[in-house]
C-alpha positions in Angstrom: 12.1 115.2 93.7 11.2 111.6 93.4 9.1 111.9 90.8 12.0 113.2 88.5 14.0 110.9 88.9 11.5 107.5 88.0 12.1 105.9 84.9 9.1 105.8 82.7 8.6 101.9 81.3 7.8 102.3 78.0 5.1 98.8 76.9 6.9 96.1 74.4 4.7 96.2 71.8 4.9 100.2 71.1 8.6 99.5 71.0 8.1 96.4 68.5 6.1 98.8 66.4 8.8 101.5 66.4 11.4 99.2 65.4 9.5 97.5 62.7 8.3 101.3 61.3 12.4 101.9 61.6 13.2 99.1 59.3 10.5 99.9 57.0 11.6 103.6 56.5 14.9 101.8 56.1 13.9 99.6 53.3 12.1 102.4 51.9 15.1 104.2 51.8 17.0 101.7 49.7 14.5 101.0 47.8 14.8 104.5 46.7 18.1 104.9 46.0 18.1 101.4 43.8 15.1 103.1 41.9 17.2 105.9 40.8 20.7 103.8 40.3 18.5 101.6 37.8 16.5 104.2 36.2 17.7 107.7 37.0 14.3 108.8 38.6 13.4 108.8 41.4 9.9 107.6 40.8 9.8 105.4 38.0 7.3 105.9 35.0 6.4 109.4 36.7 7.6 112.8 34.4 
């Protein structure tokens, strides 16, 4: 029963990657929808 009910500790640096992959997916994201405000596609110069 103890077993359940530990915490696992998750290390610093996986969580410093995670968040720093977050904001990049983030960026990415805007970076997308400025794309397609300023051009109309969503990749620019592809047909």
């Amino acid at each position: 029963m103890t077993n359940l009910t530990k915490s696992r500790k998750v290390e610093e640096g996986k969580q410093v990657a995670e968040r720093l992959n977050g904001y990049a997916a983030v960026i990415g994201c805007w970076a997308l929808v400025g794309a397609y405000f300023t051009t109309g596609q969503i990749i620019p110069g592809l047909v």
